[in-house]
C-alpha positions in Angstrom: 83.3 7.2 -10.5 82.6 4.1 -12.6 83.9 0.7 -10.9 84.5 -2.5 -13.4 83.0 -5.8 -13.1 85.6 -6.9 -11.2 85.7 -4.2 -9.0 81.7 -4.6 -8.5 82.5 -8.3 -7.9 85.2 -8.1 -5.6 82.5 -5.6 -3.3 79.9 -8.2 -3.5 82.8 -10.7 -2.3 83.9 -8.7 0.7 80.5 -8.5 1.3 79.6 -12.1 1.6 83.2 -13.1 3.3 81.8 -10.2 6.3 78.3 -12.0 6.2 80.3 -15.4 6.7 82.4 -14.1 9.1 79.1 -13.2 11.7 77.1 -16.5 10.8 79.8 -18.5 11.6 80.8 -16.6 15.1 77.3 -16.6 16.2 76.7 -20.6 14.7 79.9 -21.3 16.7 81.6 -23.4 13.7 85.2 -22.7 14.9 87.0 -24.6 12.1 85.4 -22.9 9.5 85.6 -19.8 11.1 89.2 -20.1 10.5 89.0 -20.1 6.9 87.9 -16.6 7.0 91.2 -15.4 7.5 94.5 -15.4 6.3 97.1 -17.6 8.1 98.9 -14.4 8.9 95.8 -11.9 9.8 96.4 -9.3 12.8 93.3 -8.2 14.7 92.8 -5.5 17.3 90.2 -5.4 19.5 91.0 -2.8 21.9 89.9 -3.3 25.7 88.6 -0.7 27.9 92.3 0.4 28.9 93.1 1.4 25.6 95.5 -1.9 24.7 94.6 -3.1 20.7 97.7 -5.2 20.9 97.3 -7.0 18.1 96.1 -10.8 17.8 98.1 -12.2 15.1 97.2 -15.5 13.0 93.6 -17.2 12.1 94.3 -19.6 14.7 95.5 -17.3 17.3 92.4 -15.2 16.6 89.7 -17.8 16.7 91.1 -19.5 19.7 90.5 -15.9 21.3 87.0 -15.7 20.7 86.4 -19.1 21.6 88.0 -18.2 25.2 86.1 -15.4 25.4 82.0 -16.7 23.7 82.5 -19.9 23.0 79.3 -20.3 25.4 77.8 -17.3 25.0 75.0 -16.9 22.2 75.7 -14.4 20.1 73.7 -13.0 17.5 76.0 -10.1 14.9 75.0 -7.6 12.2 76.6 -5.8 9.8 75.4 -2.8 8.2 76.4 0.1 5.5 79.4 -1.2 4.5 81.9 1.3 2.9 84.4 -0.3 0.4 87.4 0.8 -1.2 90.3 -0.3 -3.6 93.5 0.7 -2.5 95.3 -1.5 -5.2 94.1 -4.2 -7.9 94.3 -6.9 -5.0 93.5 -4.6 -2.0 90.9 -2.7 -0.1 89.3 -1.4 2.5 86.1 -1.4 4.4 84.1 0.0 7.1 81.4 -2.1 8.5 78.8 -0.4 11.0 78.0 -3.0 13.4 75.7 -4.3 16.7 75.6 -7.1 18.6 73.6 -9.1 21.2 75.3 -11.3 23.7 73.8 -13.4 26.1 75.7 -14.8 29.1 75.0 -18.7 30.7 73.7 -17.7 33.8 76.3 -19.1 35.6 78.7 -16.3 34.6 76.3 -13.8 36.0 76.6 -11.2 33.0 73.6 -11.2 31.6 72.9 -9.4 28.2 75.1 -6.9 26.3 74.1 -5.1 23.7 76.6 -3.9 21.4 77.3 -1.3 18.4 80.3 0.1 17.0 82.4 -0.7 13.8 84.5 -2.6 12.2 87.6 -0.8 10.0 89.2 -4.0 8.0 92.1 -4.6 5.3 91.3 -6.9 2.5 93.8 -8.6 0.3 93.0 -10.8 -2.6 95.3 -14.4 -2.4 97.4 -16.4 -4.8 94.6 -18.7 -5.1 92.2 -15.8 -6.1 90.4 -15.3 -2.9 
């Protein structure tokens, strides 16, 4: 399979948006975290019970993880990334992931350790993005 230069481009865009997505989380820079998203994104992060109710909206989203590490430090990679078209303004991926967290001792949580992945939609804007 031969991809264009846009196609090849758009990869390498995905690519950096993920990469932007973990430095900001683990920098803690909330406002510009929310410019990762779209206003109307839906996330689902399903707990231990089996609930992945989504989150819906950048805002909604971020104010989550705030509630949830904004005093934690976090450190998040993302590996092998598998990404495909599924229109001329669409995709998909499959990120590979791990993750250290580490609690303020007043929480009494310590470290966790984390891997797993991350199965995402992409959709290219009106404005290009």
């Amino acid at each position: 399979m031969d991809l264009s230069q846009r196609q090849l481009a758009d990869i390498e865009a995905i690519r950096q948006l993920k990469a932007r997505y973990f430095r900001l989380m683990d920098q803690k820079r909330w406002d510009e975290m929310r410019q990762v998203f779209t206003a109307d994104v839906e996330v689902r992060t399903p707990d231990d019970t089996g609930d992945d109710t989504p989150t819906r909206g950048n805002d909604a989203f971020v104010d989550m993880l705030i509630s949830m590490i904004g005093d934690v430090v976090t450190v998040h990679h993302g590996h092998m990334s598998e990404i495909t078209f599924d229109g001329d303004d669409e995709a998909s991926g499959v990120w590979s992931m791990e993750d250290h967290l580490w609690w303020p001792p007043q929480h009494g949580l310590g470290h966790m350790w984390g891997s797993g992945w991350y199965e995402e939609a992409y959709r290219r804007c009106e404005d290009g993005e």
